[in-house]
LUMNU-835166 format. One record per residue (C-alpha): residue in one letter; chain; z, x, y. Coordinates in steps of 0.05 Angstrom, whole numbers, padded with zeros to 5 digits. Last residue first. Example, Ala and Ser with C-alpha at 12.3 -4.5 7.8 and 13.67 -1.06 7.14 Angstrom:
% residues 2
@type=s, mol=A, w=00143, u=00273, v=-00021 .
@type=a, mol=A, w=00156, u=00246, v=-00090 .
This chain:
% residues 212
@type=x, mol=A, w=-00317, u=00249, v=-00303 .
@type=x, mol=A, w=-00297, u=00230, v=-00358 .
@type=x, mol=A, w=-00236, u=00185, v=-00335 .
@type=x, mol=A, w=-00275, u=00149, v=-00284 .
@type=x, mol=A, w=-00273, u=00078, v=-00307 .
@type=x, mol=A, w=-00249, u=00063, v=-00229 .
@type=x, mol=A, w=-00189, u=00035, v=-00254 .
@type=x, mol=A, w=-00177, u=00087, v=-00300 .
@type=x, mol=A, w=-00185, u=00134, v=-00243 .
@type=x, mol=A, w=-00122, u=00100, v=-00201 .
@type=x, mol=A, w=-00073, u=00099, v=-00258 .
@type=x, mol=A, w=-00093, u=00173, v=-00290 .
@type=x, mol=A, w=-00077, u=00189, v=-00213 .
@type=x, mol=A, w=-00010, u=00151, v=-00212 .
@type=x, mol=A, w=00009, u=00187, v=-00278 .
@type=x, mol=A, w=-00006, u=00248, v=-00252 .
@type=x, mol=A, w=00032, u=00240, v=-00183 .
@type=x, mol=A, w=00104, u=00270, v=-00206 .
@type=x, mol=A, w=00061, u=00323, v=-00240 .
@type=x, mol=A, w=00046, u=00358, v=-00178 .
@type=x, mol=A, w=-00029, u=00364, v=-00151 .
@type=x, mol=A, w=-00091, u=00382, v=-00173 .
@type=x, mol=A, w=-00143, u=00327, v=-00192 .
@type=x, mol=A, w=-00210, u=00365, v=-00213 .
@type=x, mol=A, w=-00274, u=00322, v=-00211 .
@type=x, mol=A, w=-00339, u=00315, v=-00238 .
@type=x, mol=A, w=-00401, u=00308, v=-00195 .
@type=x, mol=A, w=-00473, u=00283, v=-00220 .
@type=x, mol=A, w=-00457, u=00206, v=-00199 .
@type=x, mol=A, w=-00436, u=00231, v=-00124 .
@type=x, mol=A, w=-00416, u=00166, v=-00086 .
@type=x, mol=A, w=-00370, u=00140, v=-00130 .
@type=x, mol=A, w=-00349, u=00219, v=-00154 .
@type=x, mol=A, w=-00329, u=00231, v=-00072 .
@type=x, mol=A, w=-00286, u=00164, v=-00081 .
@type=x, mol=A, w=-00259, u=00180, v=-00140 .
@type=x, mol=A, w=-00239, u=00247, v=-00115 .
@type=x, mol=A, w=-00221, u=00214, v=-00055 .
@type=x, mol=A, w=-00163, u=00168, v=-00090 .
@type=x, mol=A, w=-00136, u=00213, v=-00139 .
@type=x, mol=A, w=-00064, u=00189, v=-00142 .
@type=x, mol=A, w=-00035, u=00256, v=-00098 .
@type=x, mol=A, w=-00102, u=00297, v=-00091 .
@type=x, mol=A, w=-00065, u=00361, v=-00059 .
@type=x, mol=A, w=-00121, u=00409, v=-00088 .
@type=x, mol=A, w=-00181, u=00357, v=-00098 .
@type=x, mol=A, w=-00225, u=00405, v=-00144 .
@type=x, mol=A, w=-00303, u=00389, v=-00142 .
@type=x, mol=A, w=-00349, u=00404, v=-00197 .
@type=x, mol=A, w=-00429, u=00390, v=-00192 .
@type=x, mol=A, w=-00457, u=00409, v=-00132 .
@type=x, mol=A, w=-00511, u=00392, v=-00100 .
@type=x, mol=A, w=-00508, u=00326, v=-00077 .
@type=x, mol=A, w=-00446, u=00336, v=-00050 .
@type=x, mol=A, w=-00466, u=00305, v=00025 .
@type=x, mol=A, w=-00407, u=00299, v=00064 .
@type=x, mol=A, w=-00409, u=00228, v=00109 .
@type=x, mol=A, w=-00411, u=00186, v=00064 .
@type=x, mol=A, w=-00357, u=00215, v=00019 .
@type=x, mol=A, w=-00314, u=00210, v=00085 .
@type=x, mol=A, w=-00329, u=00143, v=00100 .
@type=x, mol=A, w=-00313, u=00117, v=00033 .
@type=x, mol=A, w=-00245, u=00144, v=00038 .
@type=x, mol=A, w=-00219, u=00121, v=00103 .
@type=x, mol=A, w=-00190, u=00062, v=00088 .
@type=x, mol=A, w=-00167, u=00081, v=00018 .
@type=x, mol=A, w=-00140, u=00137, v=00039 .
@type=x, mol=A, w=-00085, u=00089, v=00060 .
@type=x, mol=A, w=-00070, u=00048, v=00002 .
@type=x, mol=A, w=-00070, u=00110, v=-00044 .
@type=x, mol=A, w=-00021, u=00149, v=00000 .
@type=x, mol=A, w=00015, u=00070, v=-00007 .
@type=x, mol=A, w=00005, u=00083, v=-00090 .
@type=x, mol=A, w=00041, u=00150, v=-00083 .
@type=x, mol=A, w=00095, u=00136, v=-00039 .
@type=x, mol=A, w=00118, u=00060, v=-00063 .
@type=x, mol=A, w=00108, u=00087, v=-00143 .
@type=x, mol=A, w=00165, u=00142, v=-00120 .
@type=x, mol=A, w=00205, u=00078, v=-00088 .
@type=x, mol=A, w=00192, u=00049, v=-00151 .
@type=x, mol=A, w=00210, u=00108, v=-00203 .
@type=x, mol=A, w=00281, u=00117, v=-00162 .
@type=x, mol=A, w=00301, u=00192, v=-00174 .
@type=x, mol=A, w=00267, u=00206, v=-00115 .
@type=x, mol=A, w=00221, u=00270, v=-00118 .
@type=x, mol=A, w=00161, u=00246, v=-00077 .
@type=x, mol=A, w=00204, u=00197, v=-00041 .
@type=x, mol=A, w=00236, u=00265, v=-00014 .
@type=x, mol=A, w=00311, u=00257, v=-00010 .
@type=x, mol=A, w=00367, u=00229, v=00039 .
@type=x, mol=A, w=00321, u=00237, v=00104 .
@type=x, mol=A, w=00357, u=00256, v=00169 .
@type=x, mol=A, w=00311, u=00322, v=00173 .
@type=x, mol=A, w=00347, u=00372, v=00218 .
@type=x, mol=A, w=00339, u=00394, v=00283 .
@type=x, mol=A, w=00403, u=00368, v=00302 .
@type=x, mol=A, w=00399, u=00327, v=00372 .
@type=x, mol=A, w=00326, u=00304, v=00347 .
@type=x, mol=A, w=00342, u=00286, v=00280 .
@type=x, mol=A, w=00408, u=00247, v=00308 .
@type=x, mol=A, w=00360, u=00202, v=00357 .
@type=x, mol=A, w=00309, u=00198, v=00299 .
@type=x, mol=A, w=00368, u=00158, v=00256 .
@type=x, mol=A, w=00335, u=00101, v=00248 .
@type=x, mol=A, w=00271, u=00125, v=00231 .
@type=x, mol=A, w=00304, u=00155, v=00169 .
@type=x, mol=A, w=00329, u=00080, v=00147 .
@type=x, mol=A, w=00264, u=00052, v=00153 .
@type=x, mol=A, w=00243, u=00103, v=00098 .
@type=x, mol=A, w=00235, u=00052, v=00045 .
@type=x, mol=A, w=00207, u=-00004, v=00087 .
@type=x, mol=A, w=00151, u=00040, v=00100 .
@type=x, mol=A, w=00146, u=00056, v=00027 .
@type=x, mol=A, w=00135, u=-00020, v=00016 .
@type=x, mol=A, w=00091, u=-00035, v=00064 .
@type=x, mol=A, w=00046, u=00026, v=00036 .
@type=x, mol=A, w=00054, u=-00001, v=-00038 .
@type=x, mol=A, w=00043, u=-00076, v=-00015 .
@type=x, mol=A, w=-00036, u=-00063, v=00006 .
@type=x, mol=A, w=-00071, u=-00092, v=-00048 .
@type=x, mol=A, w=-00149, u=-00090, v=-00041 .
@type=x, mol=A, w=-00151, u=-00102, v=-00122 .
@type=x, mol=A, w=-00119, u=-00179, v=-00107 .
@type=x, mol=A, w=-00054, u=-00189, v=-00150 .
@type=x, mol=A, w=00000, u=-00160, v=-00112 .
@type=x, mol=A, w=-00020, u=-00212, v=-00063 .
@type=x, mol=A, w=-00020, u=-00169, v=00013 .
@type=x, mol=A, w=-00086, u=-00148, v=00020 .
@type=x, mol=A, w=-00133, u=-00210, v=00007 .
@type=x, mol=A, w=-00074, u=-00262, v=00007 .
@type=x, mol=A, w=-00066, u=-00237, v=00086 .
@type=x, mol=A, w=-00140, u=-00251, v=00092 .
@type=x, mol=A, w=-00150, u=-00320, v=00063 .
@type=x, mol=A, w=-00100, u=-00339, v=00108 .
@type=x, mol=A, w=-00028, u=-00366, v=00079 .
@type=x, mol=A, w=-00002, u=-00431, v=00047 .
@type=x, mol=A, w=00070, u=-00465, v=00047 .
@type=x, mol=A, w=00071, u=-00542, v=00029 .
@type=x, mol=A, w=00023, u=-00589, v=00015 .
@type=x, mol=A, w=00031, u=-00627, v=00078 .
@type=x, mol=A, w=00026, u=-00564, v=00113 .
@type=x, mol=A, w=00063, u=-00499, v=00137 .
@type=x, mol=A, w=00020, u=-00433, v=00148 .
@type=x, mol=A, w=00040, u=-00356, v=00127 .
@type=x, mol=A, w=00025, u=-00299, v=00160 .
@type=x, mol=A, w=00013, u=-00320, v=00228 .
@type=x, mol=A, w=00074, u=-00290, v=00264 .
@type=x, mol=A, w=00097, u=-00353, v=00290 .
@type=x, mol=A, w=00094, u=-00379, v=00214 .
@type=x, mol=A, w=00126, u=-00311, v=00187 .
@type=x, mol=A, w=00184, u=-00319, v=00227 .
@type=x, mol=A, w=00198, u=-00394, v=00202 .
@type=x, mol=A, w=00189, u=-00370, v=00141 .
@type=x, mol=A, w=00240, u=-00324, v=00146 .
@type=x, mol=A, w=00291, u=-00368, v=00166 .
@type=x, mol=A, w=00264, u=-00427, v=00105 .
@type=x, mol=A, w=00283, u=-00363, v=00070 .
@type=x, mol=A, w=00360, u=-00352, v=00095 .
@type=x, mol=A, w=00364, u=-00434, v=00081 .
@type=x, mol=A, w=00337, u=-00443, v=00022 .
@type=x, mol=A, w=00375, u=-00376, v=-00012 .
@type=x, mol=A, w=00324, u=-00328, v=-00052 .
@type=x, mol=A, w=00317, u=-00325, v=-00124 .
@type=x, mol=A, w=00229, u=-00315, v=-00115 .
@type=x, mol=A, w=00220, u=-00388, v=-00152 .
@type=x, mol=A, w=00283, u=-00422, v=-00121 .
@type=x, mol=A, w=00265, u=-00405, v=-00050 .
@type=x, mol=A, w=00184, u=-00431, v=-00076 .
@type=x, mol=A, w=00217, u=-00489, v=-00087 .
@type=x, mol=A, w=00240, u=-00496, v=-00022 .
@type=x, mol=A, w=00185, u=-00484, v=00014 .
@type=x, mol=A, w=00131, u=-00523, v=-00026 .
@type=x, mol=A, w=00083, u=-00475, v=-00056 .
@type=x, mol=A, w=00000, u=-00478, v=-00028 .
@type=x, mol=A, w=-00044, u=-00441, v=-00082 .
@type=x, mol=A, w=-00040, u=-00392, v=-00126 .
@type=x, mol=A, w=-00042, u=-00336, v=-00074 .
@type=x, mol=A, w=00027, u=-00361, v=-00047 .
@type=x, mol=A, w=00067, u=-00325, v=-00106 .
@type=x, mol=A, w=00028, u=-00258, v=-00087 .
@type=x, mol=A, w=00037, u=-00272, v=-00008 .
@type=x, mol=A, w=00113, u=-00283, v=-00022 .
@type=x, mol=A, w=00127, u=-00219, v=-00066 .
@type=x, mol=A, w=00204, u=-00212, v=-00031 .
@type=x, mol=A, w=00188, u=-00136, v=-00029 .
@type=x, mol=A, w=00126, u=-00163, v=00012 .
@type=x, mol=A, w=00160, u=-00211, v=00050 .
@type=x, mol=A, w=00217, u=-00169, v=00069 .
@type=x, mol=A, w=00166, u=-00119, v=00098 .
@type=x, mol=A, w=00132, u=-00163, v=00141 .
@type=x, mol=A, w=00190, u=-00194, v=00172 .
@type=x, mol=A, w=00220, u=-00132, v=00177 .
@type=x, mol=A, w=00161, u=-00099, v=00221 .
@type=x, mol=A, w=00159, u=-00161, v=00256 .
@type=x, mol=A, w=00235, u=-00131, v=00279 .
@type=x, mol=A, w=00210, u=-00068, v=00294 .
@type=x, mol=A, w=00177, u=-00096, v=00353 .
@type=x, mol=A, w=00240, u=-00098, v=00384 .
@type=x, mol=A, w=00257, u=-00037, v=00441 .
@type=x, mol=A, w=00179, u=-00054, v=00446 .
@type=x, mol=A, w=00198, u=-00131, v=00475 .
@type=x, mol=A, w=00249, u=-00099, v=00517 .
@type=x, mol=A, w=00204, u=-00052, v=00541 .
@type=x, mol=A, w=00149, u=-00097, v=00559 .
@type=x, mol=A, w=00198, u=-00146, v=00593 .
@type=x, mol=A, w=00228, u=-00093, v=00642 .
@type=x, mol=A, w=00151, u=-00072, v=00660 .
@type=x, mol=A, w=00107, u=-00019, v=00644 .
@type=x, mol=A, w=00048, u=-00001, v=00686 .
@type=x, mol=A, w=00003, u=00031, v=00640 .
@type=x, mol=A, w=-00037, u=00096, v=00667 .
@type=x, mol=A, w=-00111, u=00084, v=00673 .
């Protein structure tokens, strides 16, 4: 069934990015992680993450129709599962992808001039950016998001007999880990550029994986 779009619709799509923002700003901003210890009042937690009372008690404000974060007498809180992927301290961390979409915002701006061009609008490859975070941003979000859809994969391919796989393109490593989780006879070959190997070496040690 086709959608019938209407004038409100479109305006309200023309500015969806802006949630997008919201997001984004709290992540860099590392709200959810100071918010995982426990409910913050507003304005000290302004002072805490160096941010201006009023601008943040703004973006709050956002974040509260949103559902992100919640108000109360003991100050600012947020769901059990925002804290779960969005604290930098929780292992189902999402930040990294957030983060690397805020990083190429500025491309997506400028899709109008891609188009008329033909040519990429991007400044650099965040692959081979000069800036280590936004480089960390990349590879840890390509983490993030294979994530998702890892386990489901190694499910659903049956390696049981064989005993070497090489992930050609493996970035940090995430579904050879994943294939070698649900594989315990298979060893694994990460090959990729060395701008990813020490995000890969990251990823296995946390898995205990670097023998195999």
């Amino acid at each position: 069934m086709k959608r019938q779009w209407t004038a409100p619709d479109l305006v309200q799509l023309a500015g969806s990015y802006w949630s997008s923002c919201v997001l984004q700003a709290a992540v860099q901003l590392e709200v959810f992680t100071a918010l995982d210890k426990g409910p913050v009042d507003e304005g000290e937690l302004a002072d805490r993450l160096g941010c201006n009372r009023r601008a943040f008690s703004m973006l709050v404000t956002a974040m509260v129709s949103m559902g992100l974060v919640e108000r109360g007498p003991q100050g600012l809180s947020a769901p059990a599962e925002v804290l779960r992927t969005l604290s930098h301290d929780s292992p189902d961390y999402l930040g990294y992808i957030v983060n690397h979409q805020a990083n190429i915002l500025p491309n997506w701006s400028r899709l109008a001039e891609a188009v008329r061009s033909g040519t990429s609008m991007a400044d650099h490859s965040t692959l081979f950016t000069p800036d280590a975070q936004e480089r960390e941003d990349f590879l840890m979000g390509m983490y993030n998001i294979a994530r998702l859809q890892a386990e489901r994969i190694a499910d659903a391919l049956d390696l049981s007999a064989y005993e070497r796989l090489v992930d050609i393109g493996g970035g940090p490593g995430t579904y050879a880990v994943y294939f070698c989780l649900k594989n315990p006879g298979l060893k694994s070959v990460i090959f990729d550029l060395t701008t990813s190997e020490c995000f890969a070496r990251k990823v296995v040690a946390r898995y205990n994986f670097q023998d195999r």
